[in-house]
N, C-alpha and C positions, 0 to 999 in steps of 0.2 A: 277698389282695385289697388291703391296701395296699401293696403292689410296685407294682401296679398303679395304683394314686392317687398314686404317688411318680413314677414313670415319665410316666404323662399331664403329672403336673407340671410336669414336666422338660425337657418337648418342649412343651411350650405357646407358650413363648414365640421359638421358630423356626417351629413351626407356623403364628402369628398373622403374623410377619413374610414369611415365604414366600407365605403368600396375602395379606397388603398388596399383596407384589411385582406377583403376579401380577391381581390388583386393576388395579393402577394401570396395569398393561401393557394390560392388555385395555383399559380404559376409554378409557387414551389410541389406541392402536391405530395406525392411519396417519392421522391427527389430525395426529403429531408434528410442527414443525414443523422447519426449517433455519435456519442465520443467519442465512440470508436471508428467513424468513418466508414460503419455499412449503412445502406440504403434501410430505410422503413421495411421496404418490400424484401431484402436479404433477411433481416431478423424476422418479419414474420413465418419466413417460409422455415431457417431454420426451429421457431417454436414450431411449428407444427410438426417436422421431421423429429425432437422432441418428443413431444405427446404421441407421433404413433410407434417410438420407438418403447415410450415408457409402458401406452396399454399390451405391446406385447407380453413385455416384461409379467407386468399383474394380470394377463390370460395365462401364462404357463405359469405362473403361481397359483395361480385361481384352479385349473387344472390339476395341480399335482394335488395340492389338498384336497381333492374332489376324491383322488385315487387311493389316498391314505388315509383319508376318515373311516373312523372306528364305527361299525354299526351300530346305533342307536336302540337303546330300550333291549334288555337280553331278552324278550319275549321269541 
């Protein structure tokens, strides 16, 4: 039984630190902020406002060259 009480011991003080870790993680959560003082959850929404602005972008590119491609093979 004291193996036992030695071992608990021994691991106590990664145990208590591990869950600070994870404490602190959760608490802050997407809270976190950036340099710049926006939330996690602000920059991700802007990258994705971003990317949907950018594939419209490369759909009407995508599209116009569809309409001005030269036919292929003079057969």
């Amino acid at each position: 039984m004291n193996k036992w009480v030695e071992l608990a011991m021994a691991w106590l003080p990664f145990v208590v630190l591990i869950g600070l870790w994870f404490w602190f993680s959760k608490r802050q959560g997407m809270q976190a902020r950036g340099k710049s003082g926006v939330s996690l959850i602000d920059l991700y929404e802007q990258q994705v406002a971003e990317t949907r602005r950018m594939n419209g972008y490369l759909e009407r590119i995508a599209q116009t060259l569809e309409k001005h491609e030269p036919p292929r093979g003079g057969v």
